[in-house]
TIFIPA-735961 format. One record per residue (C-alpha): residue number from 1; residue in three letters; x negated, z negated, y. Coordinates in steps of 0.5 Angstrom, whole numbers, plus 500, padded with zeros to 3 digits. Example, Ala and Ser with C-alpha at 12.3 -4.5 7.8 and 13.67 -1.06 7.14 Angstrom:
BEGIN
{1, ALA, {475, 484, 491}}
{2, SER, {473, 486, 498}}
//
This chain:
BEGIN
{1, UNK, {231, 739, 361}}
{2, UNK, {227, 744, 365}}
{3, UNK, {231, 751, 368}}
{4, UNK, {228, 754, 362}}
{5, UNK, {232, 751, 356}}
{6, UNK, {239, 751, 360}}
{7, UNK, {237, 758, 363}}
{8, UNK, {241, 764, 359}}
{9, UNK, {239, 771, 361}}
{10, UNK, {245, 777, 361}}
{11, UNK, {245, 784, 362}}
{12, UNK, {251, 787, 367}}
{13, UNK, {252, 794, 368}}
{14, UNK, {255, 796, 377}}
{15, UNK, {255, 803, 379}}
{16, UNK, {250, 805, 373}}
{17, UNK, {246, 800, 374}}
{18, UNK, {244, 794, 370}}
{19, UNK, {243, 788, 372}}
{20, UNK, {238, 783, 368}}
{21, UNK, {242, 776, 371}}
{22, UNK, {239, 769, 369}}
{23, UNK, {245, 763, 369}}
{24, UNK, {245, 757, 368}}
{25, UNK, {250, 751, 370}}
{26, UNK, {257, 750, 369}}
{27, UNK, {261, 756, 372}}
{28, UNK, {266, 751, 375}}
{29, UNK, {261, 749, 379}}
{30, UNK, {260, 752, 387}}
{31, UNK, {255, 757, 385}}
{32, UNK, {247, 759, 388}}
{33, UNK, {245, 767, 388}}
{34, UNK, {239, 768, 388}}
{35, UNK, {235, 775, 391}}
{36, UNK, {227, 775, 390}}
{37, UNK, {223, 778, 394}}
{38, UNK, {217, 783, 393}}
{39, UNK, {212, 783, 390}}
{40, UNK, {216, 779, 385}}
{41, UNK, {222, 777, 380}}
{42, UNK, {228, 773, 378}}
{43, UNK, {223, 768, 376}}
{44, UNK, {220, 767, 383}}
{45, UNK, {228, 762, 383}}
{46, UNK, {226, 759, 376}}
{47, UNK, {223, 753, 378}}
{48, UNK, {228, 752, 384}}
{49, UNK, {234, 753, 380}}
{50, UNK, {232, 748, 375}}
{51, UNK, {233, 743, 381}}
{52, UNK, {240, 745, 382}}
{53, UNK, {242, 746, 375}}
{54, UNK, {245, 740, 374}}
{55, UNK, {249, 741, 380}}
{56, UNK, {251, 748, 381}}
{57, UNK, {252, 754, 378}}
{58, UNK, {245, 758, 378}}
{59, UNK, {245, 765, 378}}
{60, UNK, {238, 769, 379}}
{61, UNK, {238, 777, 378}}
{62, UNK, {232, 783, 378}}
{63, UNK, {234, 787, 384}}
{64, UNK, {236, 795, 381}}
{65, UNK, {231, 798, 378}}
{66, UNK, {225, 792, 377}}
{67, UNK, {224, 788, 371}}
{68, UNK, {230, 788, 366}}
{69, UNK, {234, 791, 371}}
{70, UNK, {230, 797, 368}}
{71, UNK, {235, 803, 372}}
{72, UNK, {234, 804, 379}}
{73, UNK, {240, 805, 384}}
{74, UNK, {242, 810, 387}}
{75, UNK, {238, 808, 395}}
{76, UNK, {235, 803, 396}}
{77, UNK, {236, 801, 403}}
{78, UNK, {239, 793, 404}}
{79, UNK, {246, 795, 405}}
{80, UNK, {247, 800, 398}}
{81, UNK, {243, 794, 394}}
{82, UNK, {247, 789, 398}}
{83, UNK, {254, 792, 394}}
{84, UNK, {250, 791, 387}}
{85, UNK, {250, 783, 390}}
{86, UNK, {258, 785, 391}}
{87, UNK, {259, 788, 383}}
{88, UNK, {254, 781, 381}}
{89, UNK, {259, 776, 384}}
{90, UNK, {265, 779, 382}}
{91, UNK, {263, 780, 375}}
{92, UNK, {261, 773, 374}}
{93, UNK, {266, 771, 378}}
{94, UNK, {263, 766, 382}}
{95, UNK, {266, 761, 387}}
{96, UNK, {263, 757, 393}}
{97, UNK, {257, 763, 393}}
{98, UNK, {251, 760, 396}}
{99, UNK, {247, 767, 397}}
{100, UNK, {239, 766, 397}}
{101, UNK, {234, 771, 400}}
{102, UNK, {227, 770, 400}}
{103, UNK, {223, 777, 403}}
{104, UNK, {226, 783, 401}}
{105, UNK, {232, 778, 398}}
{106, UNK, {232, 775, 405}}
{107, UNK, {234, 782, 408}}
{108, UNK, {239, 784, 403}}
{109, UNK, {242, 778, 404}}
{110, UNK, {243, 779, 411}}
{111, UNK, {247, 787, 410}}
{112, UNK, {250, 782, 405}}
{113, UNK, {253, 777, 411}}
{114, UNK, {255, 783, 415}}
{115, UNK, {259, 787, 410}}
{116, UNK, {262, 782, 407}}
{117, UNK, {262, 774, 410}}
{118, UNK, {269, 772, 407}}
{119, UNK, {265, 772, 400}}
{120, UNK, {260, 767, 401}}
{121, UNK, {261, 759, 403}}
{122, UNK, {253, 761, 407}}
{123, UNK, {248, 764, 406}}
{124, UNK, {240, 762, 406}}
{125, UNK, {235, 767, 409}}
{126, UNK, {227, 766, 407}}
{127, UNK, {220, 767, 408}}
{128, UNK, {222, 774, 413}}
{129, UNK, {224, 778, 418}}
{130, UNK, {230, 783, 419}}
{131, UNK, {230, 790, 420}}
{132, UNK, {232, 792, 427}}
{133, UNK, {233, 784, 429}}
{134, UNK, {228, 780, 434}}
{135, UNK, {222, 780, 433}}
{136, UNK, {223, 785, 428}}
{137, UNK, {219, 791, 432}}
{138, UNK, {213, 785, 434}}
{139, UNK, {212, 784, 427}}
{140, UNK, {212, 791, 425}}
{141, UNK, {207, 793, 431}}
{142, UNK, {202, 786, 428}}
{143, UNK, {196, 790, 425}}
{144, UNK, {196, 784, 421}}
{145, UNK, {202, 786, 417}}
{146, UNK, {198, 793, 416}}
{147, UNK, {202, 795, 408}}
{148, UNK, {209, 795, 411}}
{149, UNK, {207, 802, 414}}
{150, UNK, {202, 803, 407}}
{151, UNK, {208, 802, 403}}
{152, UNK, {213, 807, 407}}
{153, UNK, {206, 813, 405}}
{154, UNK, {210, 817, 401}}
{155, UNK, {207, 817, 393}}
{156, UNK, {200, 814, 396}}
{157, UNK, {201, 807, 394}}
{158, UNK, {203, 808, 387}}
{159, UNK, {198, 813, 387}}
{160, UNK, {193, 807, 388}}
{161, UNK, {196, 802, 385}}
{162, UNK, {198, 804, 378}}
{163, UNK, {194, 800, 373}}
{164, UNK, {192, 795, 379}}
{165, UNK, {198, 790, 379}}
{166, UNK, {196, 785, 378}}
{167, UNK, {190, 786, 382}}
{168, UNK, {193, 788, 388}}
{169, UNK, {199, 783, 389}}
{170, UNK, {194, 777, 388}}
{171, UNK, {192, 779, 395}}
{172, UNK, {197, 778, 397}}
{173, UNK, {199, 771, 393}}
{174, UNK, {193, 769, 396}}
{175, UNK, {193, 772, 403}}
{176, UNK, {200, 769, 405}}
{177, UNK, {201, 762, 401}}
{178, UNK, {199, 756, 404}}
{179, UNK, {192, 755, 399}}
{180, UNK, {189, 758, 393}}
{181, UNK, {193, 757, 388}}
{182, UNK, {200, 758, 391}}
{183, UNK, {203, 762, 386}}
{184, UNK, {201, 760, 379}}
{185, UNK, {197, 764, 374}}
{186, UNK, {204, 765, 369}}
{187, UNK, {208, 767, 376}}
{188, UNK, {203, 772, 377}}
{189, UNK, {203, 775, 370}}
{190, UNK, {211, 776, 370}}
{191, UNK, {211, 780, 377}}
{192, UNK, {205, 785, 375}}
{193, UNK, {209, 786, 368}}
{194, UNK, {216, 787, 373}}
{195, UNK, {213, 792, 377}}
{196, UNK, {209, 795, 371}}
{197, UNK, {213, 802, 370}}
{198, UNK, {212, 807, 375}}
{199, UNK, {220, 807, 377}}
{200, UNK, {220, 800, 378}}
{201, UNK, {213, 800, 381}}
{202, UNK, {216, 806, 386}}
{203, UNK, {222, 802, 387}}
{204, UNK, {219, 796, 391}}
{205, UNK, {215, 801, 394}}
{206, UNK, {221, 804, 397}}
{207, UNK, {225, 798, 399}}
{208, UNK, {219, 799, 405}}
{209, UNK, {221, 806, 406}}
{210, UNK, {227, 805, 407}}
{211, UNK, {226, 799, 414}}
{212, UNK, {228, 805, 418}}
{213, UNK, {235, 807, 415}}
{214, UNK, {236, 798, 414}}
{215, UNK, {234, 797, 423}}
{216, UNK, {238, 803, 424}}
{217, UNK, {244, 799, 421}}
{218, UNK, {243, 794, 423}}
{219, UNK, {243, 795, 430}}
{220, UNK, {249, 799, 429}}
{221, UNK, {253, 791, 428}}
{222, UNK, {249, 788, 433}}
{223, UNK, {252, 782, 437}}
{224, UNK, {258, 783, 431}}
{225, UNK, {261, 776, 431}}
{226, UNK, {260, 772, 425}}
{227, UNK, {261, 765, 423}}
{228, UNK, {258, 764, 415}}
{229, UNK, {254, 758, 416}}
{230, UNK, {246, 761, 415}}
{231, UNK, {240, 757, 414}}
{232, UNK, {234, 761, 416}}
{233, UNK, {227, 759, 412}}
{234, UNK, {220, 759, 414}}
{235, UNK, {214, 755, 410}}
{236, UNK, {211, 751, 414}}
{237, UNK, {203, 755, 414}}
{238, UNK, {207, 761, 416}}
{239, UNK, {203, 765, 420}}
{240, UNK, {205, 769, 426}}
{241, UNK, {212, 768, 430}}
{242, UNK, {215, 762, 431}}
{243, UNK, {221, 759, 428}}
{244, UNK, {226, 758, 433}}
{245, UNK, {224, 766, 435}}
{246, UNK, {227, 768, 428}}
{247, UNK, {233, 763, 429}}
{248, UNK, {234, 766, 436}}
{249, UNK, {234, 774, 434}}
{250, UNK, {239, 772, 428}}
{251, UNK, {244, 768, 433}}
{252, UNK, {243, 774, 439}}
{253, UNK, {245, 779, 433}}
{254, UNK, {251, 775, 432}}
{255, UNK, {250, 770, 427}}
{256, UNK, {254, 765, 430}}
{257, UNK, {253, 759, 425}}
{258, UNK, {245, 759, 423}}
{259, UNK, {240, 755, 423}}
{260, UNK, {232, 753, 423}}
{261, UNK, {229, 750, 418}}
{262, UNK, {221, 749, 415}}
{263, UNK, {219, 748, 408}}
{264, UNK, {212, 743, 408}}
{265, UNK, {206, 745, 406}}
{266, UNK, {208, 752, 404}}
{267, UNK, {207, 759, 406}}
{268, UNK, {210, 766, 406}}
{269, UNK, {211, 764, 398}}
{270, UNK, {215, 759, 398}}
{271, UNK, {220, 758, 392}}
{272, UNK, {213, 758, 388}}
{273, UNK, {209, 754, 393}}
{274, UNK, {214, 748, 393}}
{275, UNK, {221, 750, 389}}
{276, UNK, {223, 742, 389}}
{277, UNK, {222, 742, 397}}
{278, UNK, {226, 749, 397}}
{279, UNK, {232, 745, 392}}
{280, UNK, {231, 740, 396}}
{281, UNK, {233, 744, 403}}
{282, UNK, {239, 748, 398}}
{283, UNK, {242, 741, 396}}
{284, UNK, {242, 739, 403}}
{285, UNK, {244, 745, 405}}
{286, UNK, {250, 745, 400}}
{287, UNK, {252, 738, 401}}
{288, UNK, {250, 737, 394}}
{289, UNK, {248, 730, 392}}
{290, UNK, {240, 729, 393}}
//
């Protein structure tokens, strides 16, 4: 059986908002929350879930205001869509959580960790880096990552990009996966159509807008204690900054209990590139069997 045929999609309504959820899995079992990035949606998941479903209770969502999650919310900086995380979970009533972030995702799944780290059994951060966290401020300077500042330009990008979807987020599938290809042309049709409406296009423009208000409130917890168990993600192909520099910054934040790990072969896009080996790493992770 694949994710698709034991995959079930629903509608949740959290502080006005809906929130377009995929489950599948037996309830009883320790759940998987999955928070795609950008320029994505759930499906970035669809794959690795169908490598835990037997195992777990999978659970992927369209963050506020993209895909089915057709009404945007009402800020987007990482800790008011962390509460929306927060409404998910006690709807669903998910136990065991294992919060799984990738990019965007990733940096949700952080704010989540330091409102709320009783909530979660652990949490995996993938494929990016945290606002206000080492070496956010190095990797913010990198002219290499030129569209963090493009897309906190007020109104230009959707000015731009309107219409071109599809054409301007392949750049990035294939600027930052391990090879051509990394994002399958099927992946890359359901992202445009996701980002397809001009809100849901402004709204994945606005999470970057928001960086400043999310280093702020980071640097606000900074060197907080907190003991969930975290594991840190980067594909092997990855440019840029090492690994143990990323688990560093995370631990001298006071992410007591984290941990580095590699995905082989891939790049920034790794729930696409390589899903088996990411559910792999979440099984091991989990404690499930292989």
């Amino acid at each position: 059986m694949h994710a698709s045929d034991a995959l079930f999609p629903r509608q949740l309504h959290i502080d006005g908002a809906a929130i377009h959820v995929v489950e599948g899995g037996a309830m009883d079992k320790p759940a998987v929350l999955f928070l795609h990035g950008w320029p994505e949606c759930w499906m970035a998941f669809e794959q690795v879930m169908d490598g835990l479903v037997a195992d777990a209770h999978v659970v992927a969502i369209d963050l506020p205001g993209v895909g089915g999650s057709d009404v945007p919310p009402v800020a987007n900086d990482k800790r008011t869509l962390a509460k929306y995380v927060l409404g998910v979970i006690a709807q669903l009533g998910l136990r065991q959580v294992t919060l799984v972030g990738h990019d965007i995702g990733g940096m949700i799944t952080y704010a989540f960790l330091r409102a709320w780290p009783s909530e979660l059994a652990r949490a995996v951060i993938m494929n990016t880096v945290i606002p206000g966290v080492d070496p956010w401020y190095e990797v913010e300077r990198n002219p290499h990552i030129w569209h963090f500042a493009f897309h906190a330009v007020p109104l230009l990008p959707e000015t731009l990009v309107a219409g071109h979807q599809a054409d301007y987020f392949a750049f990035f599938y294939e600027a930052l996966s391990a090879s051509r290809g990394g994002v399958s042309e099927g992946a890359r049709r359901a992202y445009a159509e996701a980002y397809a409406r001009s809100q849901a296009l402004q709204t994945g423009f606005e999470w970057y807008r928001a960086f400043a208000k999310d280093a702020q409130d980071n640097r606000d917890v900074h060197g907080q204690r907190v003991d969930t168990p975290l594991l840190y993600l980067r594909g092997e192909k990855e440019s840029g900054i090492d690994l143990d520099r990323y688990v560093g910054g995370l631990r001298a934040a006071g992410m007591a209990n984290v941990r580095g790990g590699v995905i082989p072969g891939s790049g920034h896009f790794a729930p696409d590139e390589h899903p088996q080996a990411v559910a792999f790493t979440l099984r091991s992770f989990m404690g499930l069997s292989p």
